[in-house]
N, CA, C and O atoms as CSV, one atom per row, in Angstrom:
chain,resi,resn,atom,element,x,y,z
A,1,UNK,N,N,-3.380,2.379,-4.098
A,1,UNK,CA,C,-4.754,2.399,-3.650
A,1,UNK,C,C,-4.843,1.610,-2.351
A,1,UNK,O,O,-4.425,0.452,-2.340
A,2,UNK,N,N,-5.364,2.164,-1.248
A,2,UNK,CA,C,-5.951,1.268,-0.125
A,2,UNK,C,C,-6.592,-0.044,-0.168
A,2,UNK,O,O,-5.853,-0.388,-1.091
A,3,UNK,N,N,-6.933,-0.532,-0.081
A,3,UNK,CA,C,-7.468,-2.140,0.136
A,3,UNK,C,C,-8.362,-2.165,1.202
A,3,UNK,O,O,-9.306,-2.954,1.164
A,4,UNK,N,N,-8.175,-1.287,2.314
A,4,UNK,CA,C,-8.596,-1.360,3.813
A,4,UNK,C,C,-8.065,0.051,4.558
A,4,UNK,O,O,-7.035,0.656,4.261
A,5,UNK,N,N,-9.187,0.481,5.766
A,5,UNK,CA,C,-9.527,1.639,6.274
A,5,UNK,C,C,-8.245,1.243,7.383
A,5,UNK,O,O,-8.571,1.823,8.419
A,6,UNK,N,N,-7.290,0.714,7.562
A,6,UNK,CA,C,-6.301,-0.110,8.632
A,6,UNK,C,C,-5.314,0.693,8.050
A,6,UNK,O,O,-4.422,1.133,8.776
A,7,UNK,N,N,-5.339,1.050,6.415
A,7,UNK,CA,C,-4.649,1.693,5.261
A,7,UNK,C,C,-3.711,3.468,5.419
A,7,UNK,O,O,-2.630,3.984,5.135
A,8,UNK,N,N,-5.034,3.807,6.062
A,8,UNK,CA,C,-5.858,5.051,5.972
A,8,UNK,C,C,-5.531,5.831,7.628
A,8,UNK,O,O,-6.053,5.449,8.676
A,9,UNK,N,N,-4.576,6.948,7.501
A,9,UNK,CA,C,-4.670,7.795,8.551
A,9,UNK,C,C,-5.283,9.188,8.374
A,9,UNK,O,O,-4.646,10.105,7.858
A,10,UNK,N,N,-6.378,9.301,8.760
A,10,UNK,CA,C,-6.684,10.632,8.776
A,10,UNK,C,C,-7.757,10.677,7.429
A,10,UNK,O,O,-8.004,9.690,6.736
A,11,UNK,N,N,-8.304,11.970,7.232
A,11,UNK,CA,C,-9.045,11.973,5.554
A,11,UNK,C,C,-10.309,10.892,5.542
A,11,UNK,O,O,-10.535,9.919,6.262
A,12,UNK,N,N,-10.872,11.335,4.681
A,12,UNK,CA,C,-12.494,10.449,4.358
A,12,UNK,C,C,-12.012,9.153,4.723
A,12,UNK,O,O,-10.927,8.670,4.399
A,13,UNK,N,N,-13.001,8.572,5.499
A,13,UNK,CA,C,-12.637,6.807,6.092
A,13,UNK,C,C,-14.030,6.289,5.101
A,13,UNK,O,O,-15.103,6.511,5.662
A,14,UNK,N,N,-14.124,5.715,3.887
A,14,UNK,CA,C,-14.401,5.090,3.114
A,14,UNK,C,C,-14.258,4.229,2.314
A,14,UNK,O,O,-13.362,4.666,1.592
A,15,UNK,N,N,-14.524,3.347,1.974
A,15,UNK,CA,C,-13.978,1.788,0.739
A,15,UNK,C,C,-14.899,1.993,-0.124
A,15,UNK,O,O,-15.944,1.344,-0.177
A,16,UNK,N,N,-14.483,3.225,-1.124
A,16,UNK,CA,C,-15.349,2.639,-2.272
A,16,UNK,C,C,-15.558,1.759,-3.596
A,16,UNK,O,O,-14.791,0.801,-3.486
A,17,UNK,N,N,-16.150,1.689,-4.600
A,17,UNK,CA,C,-15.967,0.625,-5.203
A,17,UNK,C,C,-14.696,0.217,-6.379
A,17,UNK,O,O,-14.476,-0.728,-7.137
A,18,UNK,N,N,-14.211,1.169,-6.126
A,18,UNK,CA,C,-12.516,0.933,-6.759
A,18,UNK,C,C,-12.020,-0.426,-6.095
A,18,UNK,O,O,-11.950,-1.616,-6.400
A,19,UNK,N,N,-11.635,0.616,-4.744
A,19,UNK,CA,C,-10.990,-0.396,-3.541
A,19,UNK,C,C,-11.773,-1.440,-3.405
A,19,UNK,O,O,-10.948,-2.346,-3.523
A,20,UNK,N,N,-12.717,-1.914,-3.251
A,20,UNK,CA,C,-13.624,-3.161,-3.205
A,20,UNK,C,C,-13.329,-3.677,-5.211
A,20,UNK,O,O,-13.132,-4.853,-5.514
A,21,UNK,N,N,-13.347,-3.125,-5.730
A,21,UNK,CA,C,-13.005,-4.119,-6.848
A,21,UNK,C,C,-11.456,-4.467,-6.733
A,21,UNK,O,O,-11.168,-5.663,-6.786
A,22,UNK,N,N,-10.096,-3.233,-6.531
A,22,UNK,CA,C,-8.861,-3.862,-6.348
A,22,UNK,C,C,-8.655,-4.858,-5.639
A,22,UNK,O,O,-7.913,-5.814,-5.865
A,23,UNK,N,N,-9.284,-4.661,-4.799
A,23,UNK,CA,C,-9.217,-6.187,-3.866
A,23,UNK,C,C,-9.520,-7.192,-3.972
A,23,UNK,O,O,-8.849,-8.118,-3.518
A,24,UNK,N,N,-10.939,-7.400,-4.780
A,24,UNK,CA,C,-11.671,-8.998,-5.668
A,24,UNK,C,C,-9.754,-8.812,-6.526
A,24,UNK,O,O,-8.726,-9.244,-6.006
A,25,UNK,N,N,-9.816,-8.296,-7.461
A,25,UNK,CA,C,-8.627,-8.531,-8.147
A,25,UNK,C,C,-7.606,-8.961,-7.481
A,25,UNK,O,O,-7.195,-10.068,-7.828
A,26,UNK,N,N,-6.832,-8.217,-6.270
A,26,UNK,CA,C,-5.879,-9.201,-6.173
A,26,UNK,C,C,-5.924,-10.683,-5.471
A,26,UNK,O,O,-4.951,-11.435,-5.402
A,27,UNK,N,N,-7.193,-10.952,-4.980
A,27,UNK,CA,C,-7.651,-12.175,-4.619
A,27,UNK,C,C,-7.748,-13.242,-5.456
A,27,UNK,O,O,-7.401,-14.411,-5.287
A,28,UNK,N,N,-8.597,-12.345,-6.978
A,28,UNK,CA,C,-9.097,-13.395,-7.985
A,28,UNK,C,C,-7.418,-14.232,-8.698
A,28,UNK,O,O,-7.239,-15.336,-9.214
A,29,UNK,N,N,-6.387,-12.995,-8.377
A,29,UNK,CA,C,-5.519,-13.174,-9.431
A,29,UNK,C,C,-4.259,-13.671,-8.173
A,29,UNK,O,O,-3.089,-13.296,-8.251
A,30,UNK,N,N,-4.687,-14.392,-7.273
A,30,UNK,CA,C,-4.021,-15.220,-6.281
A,30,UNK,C,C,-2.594,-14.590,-5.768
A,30,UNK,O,O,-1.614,-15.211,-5.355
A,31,UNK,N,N,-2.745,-13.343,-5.897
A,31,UNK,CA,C,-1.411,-12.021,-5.701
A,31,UNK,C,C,-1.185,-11.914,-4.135
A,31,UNK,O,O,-2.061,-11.936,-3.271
A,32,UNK,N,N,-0.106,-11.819,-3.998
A,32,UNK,CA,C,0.492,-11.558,-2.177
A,32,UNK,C,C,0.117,-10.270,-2.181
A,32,UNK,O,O,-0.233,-9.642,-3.181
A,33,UNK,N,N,0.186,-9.836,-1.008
A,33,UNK,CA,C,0.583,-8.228,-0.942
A,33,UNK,C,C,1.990,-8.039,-0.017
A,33,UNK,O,O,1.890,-8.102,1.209
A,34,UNK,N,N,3.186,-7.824,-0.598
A,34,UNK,CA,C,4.517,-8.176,0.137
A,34,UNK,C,C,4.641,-6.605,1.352
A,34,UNK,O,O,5.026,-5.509,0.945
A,35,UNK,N,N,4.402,-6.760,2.186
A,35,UNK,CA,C,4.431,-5.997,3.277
A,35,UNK,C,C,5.615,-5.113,2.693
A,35,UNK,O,O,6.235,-5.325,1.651
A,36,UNK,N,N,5.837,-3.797,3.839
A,36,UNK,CA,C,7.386,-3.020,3.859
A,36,UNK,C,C,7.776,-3.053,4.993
A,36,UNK,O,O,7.172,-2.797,6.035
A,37,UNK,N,N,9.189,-3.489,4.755
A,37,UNK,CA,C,10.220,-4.035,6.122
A,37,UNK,C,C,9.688,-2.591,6.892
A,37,UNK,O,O,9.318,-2.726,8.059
A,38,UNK,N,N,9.619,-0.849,6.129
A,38,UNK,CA,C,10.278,0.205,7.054
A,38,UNK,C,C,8.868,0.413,6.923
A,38,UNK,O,O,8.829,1.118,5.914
A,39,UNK,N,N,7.581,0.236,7.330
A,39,UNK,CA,C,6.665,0.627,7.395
A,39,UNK,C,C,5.498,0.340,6.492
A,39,UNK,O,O,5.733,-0.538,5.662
A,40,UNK,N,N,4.121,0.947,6.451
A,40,UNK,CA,C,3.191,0.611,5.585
A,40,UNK,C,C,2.340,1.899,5.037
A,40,UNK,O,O,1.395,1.754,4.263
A,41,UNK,N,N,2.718,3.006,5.456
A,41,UNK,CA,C,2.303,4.163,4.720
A,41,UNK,C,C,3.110,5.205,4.089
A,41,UNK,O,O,3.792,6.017,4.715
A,42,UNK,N,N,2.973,5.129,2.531
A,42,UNK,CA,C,3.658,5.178,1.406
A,42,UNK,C,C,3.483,6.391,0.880
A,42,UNK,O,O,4.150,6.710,-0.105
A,43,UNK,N,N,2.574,7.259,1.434
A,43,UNK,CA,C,2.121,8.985,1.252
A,43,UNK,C,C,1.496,9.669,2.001
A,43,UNK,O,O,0.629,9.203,2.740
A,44,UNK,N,N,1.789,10.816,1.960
A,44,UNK,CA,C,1.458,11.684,2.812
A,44,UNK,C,C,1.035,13.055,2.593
A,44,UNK,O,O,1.984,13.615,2.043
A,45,UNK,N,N,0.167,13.794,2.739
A,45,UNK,CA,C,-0.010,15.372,1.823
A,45,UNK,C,C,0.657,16.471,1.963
A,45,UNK,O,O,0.497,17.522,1.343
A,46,UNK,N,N,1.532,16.189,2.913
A,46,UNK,CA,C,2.953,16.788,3.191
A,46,UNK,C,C,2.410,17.995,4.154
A,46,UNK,O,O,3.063,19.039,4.138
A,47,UNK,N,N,1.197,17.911,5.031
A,47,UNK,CA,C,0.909,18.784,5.955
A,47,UNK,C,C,1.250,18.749,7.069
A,47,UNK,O,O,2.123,17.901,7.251
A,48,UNK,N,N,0.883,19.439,8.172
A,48,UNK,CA,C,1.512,18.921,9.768
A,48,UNK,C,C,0.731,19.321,10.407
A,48,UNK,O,O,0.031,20.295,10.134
A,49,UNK,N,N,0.665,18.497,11.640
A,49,UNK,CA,C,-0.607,17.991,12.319
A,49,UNK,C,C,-1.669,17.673,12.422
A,49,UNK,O,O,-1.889,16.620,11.823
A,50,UNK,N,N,-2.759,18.215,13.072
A,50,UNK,CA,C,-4.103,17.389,12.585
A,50,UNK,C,C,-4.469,17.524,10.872
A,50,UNK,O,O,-5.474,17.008,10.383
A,51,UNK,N,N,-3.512,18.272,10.124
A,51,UNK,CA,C,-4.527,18.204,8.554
A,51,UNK,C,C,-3.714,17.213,7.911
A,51,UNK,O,O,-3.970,16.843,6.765
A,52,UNK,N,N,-2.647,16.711,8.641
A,52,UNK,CA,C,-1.587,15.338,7.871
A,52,UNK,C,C,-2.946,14.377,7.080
A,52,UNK,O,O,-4.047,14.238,7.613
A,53,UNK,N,N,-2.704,14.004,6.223
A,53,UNK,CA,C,-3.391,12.812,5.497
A,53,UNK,C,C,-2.158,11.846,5.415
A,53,UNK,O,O,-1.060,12.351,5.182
A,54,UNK,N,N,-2.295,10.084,5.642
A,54,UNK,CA,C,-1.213,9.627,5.495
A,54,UNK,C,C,-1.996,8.384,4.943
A,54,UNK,O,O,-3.118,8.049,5.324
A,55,UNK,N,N,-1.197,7.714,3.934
A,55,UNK,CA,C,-1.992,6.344,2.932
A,55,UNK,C,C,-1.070,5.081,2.580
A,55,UNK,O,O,0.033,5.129,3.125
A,56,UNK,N,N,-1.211,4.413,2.100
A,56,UNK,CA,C,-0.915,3.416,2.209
A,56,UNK,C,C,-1.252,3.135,0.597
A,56,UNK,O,O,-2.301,2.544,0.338
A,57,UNK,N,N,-0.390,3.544,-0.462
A,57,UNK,CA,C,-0.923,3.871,-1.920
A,57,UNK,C,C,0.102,2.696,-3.010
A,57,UNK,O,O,-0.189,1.971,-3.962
A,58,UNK,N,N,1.335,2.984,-2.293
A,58,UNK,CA,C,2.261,2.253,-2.691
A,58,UNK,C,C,2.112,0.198,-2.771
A,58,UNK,O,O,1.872,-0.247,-1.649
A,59,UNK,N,N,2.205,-0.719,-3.682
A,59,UNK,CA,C,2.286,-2.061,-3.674
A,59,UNK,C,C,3.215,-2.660,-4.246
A,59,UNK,O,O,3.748,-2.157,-5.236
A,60,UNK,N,N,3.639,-3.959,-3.703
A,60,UNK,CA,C,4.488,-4.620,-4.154
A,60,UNK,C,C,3.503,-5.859,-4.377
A,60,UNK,O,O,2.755,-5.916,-3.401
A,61,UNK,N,N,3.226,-6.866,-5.291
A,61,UNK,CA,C,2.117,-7.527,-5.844
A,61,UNK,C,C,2.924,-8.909,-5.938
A,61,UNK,O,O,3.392,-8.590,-7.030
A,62,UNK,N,N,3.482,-10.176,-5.716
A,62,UNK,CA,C,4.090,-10.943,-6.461
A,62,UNK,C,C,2.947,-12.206,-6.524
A,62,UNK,O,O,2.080,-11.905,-5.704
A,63,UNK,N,N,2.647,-13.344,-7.095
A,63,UNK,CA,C,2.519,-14.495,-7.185
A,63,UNK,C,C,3.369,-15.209,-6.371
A,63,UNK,O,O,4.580,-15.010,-6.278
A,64,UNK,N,N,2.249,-16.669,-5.340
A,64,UNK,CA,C,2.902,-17.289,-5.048
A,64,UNK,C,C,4.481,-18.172,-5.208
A,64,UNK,O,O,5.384,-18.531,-4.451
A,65,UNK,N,N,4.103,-18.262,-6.929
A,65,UNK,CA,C,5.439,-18.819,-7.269
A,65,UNK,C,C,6.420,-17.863,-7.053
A,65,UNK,O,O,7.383,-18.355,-6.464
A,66,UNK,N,N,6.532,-16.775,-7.286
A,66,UNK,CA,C,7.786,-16.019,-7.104
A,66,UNK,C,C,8.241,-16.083,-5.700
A,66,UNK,O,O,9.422,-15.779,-5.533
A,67,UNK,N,N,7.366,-16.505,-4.361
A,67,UNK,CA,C,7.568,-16.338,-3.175
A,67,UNK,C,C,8.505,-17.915,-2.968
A,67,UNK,O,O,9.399,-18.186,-2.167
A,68,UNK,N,N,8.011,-18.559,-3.799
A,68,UNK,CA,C,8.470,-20.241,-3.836
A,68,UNK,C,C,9.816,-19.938,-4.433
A,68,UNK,O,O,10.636,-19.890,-3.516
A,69,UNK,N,N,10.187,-19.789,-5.212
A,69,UNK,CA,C,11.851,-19.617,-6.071
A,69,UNK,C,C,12.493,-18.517,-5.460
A,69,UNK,O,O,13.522,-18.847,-4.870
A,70,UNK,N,N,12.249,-17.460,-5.416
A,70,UNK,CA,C,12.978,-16.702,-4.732
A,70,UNK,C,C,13.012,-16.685,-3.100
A,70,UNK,O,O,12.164,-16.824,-2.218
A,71,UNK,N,N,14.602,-16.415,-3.145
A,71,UNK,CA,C,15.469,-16.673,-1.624
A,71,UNK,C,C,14.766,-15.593,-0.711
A,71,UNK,O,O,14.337,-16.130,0.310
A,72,UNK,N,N,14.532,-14.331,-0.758
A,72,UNK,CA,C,13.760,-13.220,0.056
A,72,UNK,C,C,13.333,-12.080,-0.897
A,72,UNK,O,O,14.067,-11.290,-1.491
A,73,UNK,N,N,12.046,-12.164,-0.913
A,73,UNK,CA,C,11.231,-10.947,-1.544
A,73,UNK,C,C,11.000,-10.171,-0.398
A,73,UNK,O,O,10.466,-10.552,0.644
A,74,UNK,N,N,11.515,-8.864,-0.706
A,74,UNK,CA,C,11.280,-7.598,0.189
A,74,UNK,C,C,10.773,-6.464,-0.262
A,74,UNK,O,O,11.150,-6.489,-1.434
A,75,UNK,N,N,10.084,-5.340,-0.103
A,75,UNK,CA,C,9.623,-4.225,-0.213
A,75,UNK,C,C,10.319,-3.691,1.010
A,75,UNK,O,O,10.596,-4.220,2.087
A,76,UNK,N,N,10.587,-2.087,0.361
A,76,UNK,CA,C,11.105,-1.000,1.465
A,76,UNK,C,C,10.501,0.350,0.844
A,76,UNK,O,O,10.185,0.485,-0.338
A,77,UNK,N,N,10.402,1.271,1.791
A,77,UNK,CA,C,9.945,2.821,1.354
A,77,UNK,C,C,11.020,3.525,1.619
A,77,UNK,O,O,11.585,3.432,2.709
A,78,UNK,N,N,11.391,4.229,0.763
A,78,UNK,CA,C,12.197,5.127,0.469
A,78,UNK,C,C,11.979,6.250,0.900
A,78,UNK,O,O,10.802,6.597,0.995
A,79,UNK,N,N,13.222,7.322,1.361
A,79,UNK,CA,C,12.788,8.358,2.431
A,79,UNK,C,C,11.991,9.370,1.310
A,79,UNK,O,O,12.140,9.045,0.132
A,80,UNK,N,N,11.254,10.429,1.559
A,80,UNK,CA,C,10.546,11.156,0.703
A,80,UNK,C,C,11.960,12.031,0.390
A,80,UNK,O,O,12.721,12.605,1.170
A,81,UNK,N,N,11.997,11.859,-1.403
A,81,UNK,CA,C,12.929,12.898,-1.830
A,81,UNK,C,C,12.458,14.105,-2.327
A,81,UNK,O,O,13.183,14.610,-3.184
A,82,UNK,N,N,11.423,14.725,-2.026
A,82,UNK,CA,C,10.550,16.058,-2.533
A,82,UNK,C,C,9.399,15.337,-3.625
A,82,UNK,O,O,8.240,15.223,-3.225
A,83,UNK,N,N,9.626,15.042,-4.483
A,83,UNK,CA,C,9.025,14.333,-5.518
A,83,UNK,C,C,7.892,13.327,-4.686
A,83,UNK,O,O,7.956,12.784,-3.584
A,84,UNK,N,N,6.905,13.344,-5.673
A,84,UNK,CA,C,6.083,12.002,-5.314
A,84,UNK,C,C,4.934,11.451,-6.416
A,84,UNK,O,O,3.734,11.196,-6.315
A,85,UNK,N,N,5.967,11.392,-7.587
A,85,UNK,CA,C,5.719,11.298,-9.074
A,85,UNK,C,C,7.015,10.187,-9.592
A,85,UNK,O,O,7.122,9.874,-10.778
């Protein structure tokens, strides 16, 4: 799920109240959002050109402490293998 329209290429530019509640949540529940070394948009509707939709759906979530004990927390996106299930 998006968090933010920064998220979001292309397709309805809206935050509705999902995304405005995921976000109190990962705030309330003091959660990182661990970036991706190879980028930040995690789907795509598999169209080309102007009807591409591209999102940012994918998260990696940890707690501070895990950022404290562990040596390097990373996220990466994986090339699309047909699948997106």
């Amino acid at each position: 799920m998006i968090t933010s329209l920064m998220e979001k290429k292309e397709g309805i530019k809206i935050l509705n109240n999902d995304i405005k509640t995921f976000k109190y949540f990962i705030k309330a529940a003091n959660l990182i959002d661990v970036s991706s070394k190879s980028g930040d948009l995690t789907w795509n509707n598999k169209k080309g050109g102007d009807r591409q939709i591209t999102s940012r759906l994918d998260r990696f979530l940890v707690t501070e402490t895990i950022l404290l004990v562990a040596i390097t927390v990373e996220s990466d996106i994986l090339p699309n293998g047909g699948l997106d299930h």
